[in-house]
Gaussian input, Z-matrix of N, CA and C with variables (Angstrom, degrees):
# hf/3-21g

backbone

0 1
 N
 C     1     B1
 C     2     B2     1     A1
 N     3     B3     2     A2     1     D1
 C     4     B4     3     A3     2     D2
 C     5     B5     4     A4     3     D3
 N     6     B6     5     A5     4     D4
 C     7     B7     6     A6     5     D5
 C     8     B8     7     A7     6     D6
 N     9     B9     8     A8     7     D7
 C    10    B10     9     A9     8     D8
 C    11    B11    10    A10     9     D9
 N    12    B12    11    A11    10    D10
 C    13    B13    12    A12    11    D11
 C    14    B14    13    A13    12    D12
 N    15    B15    14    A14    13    D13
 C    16    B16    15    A15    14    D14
 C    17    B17    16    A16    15    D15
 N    18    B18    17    A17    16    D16
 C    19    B19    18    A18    17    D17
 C    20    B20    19    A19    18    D18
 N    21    B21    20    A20    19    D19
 C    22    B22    21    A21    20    D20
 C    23    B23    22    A22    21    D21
 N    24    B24    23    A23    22    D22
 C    25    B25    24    A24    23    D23
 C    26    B26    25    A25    24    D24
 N    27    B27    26    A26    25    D25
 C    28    B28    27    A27    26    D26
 C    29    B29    28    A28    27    D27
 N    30    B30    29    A29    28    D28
 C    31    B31    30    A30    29    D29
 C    32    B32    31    A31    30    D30
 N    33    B33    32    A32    31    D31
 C    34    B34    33    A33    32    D32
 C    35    B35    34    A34    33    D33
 N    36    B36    35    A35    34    D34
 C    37    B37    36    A36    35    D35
 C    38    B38    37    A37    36    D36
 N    39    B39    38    A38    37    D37
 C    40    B40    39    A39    38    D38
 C    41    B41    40    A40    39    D39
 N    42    B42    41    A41    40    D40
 C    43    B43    42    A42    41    D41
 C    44    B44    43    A43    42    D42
 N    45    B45    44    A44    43    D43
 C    46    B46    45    A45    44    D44
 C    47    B47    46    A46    45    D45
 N    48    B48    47    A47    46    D46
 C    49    B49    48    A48    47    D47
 C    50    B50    49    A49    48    D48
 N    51    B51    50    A50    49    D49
 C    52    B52    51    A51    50    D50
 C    53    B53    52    A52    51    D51
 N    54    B54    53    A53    52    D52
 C    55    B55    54    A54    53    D53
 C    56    B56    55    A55    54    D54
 N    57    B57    56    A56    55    D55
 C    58    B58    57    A57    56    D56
 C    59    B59    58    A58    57    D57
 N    60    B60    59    A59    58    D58
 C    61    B61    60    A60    59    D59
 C    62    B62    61    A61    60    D60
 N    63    B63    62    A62    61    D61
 C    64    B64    63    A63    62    D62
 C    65    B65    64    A64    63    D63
 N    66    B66    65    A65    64    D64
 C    67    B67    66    A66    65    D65
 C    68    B68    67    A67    66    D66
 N    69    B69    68    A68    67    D67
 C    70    B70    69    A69    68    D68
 C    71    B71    70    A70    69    D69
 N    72    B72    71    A71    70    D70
 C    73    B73    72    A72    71    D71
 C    74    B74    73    A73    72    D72
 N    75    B75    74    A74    73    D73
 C    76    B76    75    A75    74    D74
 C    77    B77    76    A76    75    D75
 N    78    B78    77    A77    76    D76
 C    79    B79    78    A78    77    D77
 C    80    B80    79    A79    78    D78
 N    81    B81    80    A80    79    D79
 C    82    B82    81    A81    80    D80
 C    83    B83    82    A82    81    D81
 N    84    B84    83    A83    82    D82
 C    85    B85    84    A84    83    D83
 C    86    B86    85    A85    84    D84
 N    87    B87    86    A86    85    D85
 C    88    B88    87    A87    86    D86
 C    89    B89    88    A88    87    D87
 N    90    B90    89    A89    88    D88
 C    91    B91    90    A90    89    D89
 C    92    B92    91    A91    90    D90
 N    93    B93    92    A92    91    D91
 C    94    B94    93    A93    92    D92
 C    95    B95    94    A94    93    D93
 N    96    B96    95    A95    94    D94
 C    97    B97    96    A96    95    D95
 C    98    B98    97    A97    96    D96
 N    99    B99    98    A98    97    D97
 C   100   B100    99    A99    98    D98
 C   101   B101   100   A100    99    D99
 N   102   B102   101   A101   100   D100
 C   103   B103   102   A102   101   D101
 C   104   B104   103   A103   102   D102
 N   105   B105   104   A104   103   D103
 C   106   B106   105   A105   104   D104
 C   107   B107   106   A106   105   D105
 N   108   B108   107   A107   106   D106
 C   109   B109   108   A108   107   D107
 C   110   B110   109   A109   108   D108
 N   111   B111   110   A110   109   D109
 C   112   B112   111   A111   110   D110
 C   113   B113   112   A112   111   D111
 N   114   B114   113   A113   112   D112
 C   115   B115   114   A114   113   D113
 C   116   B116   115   A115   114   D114
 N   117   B117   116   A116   115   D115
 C   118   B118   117   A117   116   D116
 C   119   B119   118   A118   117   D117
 N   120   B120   119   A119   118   D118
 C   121   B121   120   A120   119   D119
 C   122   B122   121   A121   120   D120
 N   123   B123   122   A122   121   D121
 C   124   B124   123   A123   122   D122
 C   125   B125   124   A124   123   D123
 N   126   B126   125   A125   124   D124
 C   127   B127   126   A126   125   D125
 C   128   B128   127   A127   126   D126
 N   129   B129   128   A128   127   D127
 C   130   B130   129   A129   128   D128
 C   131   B131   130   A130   129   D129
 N   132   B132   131   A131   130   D130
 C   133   B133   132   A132   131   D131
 C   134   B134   133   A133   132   D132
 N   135   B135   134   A134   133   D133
 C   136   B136   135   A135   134   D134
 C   137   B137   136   A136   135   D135
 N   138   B138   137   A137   136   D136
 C   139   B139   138   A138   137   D137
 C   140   B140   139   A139   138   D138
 N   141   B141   140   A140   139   D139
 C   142   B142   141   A141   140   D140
 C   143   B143   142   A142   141   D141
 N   144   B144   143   A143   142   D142
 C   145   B145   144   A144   143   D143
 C   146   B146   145   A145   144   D144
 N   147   B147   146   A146   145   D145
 C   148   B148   147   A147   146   D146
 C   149   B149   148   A148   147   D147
 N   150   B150   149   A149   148   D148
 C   151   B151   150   A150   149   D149
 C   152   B152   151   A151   150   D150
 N   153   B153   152   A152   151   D151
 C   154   B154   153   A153   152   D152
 C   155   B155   154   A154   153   D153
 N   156   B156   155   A155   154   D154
 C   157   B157   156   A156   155   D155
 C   158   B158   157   A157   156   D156
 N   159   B159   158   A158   157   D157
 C   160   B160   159   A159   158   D158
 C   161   B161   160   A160   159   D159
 N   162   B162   161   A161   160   D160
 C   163   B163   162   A162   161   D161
 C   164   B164   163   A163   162   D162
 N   165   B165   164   A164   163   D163
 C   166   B166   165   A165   164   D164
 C   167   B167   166   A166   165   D165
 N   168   B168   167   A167   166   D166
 C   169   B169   168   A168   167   D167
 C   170   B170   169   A169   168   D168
 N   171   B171   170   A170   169   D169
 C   172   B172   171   A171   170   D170
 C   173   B173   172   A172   171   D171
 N   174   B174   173   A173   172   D172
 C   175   B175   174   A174   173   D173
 C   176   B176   175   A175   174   D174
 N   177   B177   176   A176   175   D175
 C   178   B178   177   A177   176   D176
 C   179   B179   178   A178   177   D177
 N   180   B180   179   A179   178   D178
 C   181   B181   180   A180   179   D179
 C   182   B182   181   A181   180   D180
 N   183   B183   182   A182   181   D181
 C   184   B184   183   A183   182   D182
 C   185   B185   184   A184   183   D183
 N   186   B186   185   A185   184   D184
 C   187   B187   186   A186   185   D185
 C   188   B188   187   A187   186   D186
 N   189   B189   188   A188   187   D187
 C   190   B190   189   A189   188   D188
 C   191   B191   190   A190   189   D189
 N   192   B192   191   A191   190   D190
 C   193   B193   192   A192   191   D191
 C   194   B194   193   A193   192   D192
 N   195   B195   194   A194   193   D193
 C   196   B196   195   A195   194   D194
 C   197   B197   196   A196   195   D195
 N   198   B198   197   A197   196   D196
 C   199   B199   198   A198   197   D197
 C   200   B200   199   A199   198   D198
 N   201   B201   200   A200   199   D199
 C   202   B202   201   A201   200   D200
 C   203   B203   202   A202   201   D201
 N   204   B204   203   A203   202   D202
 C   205   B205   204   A204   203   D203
 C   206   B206   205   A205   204   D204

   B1=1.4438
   B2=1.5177
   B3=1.4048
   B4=1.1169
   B5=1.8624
   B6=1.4245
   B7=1.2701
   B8=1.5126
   B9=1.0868
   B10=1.7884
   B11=1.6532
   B12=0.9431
   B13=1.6708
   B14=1.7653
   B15=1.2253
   B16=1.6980
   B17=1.5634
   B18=1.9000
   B19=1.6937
   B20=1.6954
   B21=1.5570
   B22=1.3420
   B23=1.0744
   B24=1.5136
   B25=1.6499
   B26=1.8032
   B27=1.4862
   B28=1.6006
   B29=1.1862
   B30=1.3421
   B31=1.0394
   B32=1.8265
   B33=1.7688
   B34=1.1192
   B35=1.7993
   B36=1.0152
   B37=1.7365
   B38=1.0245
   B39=1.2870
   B40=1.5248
   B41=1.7805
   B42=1.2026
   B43=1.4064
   B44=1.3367
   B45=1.4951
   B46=0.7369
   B47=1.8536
   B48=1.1255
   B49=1.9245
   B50=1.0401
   B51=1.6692
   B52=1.0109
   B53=2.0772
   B54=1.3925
   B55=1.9682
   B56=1.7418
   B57=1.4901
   B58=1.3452
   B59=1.7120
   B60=1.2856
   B61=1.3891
   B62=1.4660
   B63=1.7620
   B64=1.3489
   B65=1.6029
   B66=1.4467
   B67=1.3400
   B68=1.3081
   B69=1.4908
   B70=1.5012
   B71=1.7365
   B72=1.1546
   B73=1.2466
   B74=2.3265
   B75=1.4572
   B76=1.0624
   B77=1.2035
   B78=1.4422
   B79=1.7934
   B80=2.1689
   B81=1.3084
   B82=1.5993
   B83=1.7425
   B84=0.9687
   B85=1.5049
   B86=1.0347
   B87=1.5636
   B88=1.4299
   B89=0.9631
   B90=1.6587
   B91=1.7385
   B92=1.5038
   B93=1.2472
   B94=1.5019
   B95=1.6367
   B96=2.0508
   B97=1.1065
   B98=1.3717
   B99=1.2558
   B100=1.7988
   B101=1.6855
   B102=1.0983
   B103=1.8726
   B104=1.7987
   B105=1.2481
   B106=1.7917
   B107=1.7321
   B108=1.4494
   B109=1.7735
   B110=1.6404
   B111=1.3462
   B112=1.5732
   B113=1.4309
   B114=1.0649
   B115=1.4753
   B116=1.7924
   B117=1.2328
   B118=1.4526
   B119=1.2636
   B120=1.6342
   B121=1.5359
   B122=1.2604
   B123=1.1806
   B124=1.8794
   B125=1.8052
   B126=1.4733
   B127=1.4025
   B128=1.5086
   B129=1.3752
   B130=1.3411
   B131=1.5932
   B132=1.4048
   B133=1.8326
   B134=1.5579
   B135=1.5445
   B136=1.2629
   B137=1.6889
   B138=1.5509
   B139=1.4973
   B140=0.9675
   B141=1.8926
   B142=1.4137
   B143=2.0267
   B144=1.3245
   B145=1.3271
   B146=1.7847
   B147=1.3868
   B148=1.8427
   B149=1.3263
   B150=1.4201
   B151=1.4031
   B152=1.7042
   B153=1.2230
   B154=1.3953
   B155=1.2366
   B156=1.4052
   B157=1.5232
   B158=1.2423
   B159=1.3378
   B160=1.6325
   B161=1.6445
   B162=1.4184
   B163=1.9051
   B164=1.2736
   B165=1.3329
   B166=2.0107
   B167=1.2980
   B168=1.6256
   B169=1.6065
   B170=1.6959
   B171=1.3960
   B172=1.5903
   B173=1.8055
   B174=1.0698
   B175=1.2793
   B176=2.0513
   B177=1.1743
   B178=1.9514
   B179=1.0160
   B180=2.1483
   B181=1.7198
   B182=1.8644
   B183=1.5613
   B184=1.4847
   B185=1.4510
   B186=1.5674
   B187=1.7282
   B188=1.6774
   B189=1.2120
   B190=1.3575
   B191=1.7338
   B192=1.4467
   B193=1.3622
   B194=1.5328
   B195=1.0939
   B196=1.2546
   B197=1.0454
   B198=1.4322
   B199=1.7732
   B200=1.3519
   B201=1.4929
   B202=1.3372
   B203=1.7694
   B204=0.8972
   B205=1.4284
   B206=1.2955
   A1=110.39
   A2=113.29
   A3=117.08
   A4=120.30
   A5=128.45
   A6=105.61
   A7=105.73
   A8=147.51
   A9=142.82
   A10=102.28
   A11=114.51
   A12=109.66
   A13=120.53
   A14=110.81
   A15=112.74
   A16=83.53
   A17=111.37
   A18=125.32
   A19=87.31
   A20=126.62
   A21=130.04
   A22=138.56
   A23=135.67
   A24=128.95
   A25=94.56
   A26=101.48
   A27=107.74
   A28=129.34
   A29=149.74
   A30=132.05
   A31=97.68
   A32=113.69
   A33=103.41
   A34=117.21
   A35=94.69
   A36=88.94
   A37=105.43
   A38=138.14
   A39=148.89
   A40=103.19
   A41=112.51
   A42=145.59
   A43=128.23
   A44=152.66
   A45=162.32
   A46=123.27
   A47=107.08
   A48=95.74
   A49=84.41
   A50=104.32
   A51=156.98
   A52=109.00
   A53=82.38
   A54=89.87
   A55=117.72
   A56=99.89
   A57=92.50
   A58=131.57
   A59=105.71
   A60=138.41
   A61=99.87
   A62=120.08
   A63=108.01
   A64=82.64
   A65=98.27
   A66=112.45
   A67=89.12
   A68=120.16
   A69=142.07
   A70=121.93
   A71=118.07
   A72=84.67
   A73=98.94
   A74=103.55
   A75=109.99
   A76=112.03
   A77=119.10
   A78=103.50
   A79=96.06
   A80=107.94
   A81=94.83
   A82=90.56
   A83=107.60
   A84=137.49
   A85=149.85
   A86=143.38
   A87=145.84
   A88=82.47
   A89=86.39
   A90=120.45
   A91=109.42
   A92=129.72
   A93=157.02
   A94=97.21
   A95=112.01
   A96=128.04
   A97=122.68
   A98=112.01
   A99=113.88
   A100=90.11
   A101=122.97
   A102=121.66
   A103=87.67
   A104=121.03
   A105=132.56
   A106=102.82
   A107=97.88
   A108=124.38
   A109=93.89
   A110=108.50
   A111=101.14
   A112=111.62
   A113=121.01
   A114=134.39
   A115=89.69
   A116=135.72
   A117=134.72
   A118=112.92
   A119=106.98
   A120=105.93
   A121=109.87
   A122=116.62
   A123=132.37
   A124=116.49
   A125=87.71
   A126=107.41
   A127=126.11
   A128=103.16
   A129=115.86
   A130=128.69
   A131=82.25
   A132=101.31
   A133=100.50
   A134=123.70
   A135=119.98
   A136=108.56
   A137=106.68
   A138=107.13
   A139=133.31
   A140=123.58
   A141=117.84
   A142=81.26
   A143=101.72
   A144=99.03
   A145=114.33
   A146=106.44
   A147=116.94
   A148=99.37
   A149=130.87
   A150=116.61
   A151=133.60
   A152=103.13
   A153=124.73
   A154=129.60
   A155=125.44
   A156=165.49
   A157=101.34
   A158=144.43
   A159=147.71
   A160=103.60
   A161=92.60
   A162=103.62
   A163=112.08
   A164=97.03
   A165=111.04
   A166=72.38
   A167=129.79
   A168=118.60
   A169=111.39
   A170=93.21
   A171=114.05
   A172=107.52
   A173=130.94
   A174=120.89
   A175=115.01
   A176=96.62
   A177=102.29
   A178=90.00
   A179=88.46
   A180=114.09
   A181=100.54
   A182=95.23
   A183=119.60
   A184=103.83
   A185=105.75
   A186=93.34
   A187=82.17
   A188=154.68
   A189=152.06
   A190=96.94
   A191=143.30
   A192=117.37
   A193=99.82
   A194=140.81
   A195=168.27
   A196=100.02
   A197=112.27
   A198=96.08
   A199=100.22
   A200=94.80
   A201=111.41
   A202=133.27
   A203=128.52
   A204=111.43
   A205=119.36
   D1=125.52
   D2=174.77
   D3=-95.94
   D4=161.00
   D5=-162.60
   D6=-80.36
   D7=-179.37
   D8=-176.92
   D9=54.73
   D10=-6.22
   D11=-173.71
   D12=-57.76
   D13=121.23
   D14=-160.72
   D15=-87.62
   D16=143.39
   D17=-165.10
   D18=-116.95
   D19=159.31
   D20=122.50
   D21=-40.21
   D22=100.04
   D23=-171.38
   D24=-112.95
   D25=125.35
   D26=150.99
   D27=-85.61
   D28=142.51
   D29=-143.25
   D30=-173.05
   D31=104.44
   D32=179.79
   D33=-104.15
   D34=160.21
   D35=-175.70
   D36=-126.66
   D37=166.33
   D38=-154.94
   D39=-152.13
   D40=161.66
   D41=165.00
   D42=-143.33
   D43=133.38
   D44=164.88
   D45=-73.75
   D46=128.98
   D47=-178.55
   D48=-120.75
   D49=166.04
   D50=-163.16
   D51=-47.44
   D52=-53.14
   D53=176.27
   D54=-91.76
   D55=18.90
   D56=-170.93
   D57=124.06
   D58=-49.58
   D59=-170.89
   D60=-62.85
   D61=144.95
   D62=175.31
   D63=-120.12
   D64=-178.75
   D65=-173.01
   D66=-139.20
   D67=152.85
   D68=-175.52
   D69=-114.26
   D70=117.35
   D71=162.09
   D72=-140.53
   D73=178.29
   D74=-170.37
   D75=-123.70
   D76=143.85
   D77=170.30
   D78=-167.85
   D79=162.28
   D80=-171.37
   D81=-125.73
   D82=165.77
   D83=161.76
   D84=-166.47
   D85=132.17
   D86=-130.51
   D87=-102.71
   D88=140.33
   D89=173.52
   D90=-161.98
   D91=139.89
   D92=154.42
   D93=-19.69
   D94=-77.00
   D95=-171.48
   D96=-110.81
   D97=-177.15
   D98=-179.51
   D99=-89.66
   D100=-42.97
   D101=-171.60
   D102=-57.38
   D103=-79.52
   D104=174.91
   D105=-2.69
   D106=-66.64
   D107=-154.14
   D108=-61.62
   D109=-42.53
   D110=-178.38
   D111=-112.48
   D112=53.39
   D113=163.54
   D114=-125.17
   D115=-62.66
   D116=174.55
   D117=-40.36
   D118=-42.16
   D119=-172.75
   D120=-69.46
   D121=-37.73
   D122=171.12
   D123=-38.33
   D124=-49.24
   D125=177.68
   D126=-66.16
   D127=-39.39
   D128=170.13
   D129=-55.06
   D130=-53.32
   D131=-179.38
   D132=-58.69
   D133=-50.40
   D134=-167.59
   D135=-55.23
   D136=-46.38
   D137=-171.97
   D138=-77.55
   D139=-11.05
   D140=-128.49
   D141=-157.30
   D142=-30.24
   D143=-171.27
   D144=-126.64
   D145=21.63
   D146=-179.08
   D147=52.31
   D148=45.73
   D149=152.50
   D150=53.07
   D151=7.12
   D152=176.54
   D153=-97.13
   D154=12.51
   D155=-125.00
   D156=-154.72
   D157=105.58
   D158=133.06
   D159=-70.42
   D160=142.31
   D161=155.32
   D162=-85.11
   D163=141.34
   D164=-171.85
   D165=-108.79
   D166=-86.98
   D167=-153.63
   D168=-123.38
   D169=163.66
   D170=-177.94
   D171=-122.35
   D172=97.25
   D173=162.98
   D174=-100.36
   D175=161.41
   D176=158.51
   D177=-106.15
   D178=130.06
   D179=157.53
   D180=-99.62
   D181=112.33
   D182=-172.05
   D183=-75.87
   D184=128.68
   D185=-153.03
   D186=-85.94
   D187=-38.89
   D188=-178.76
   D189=-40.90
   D190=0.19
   D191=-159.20
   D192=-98.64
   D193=162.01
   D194=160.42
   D195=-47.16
   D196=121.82
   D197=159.20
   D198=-101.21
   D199=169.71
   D200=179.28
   D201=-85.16
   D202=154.19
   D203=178.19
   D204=-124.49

């Protein structure tokens, strides 16, 4: 890790309907920090997704990980 270094954040968001049921969705965006990652994610939802969308979770996708096959 370098210092200023921009990370991969996954970041899922949720909605609630009407009978109960949540709905999921997923999307990532670069950020410095985890505070950064979910201020963007904030931003996103407002612009891109009508603001009706909370974030449930924030993980780092560690670019050293293995993918899988």
């Amino acid at each position: 890790m370098k210092v200023g270094e921009e990370f991969d954040w996954s970041v899922t968001a949720v909605t609630a309907l009407e009978i109960g049921c949540t709905c999921r969705k997923e999307f990532q965006v670069r950020a410095k920090s985890l505070r950064q990652a979910a201020l963007k994610a904030q931003k996103k939802i407002k612009k891109d997704m009508g603001g009706a969308w909370q974030v449930r979770a924030i993980w780092w996708l560690d670019p050293g990980r293995e993918h899988a096959v």
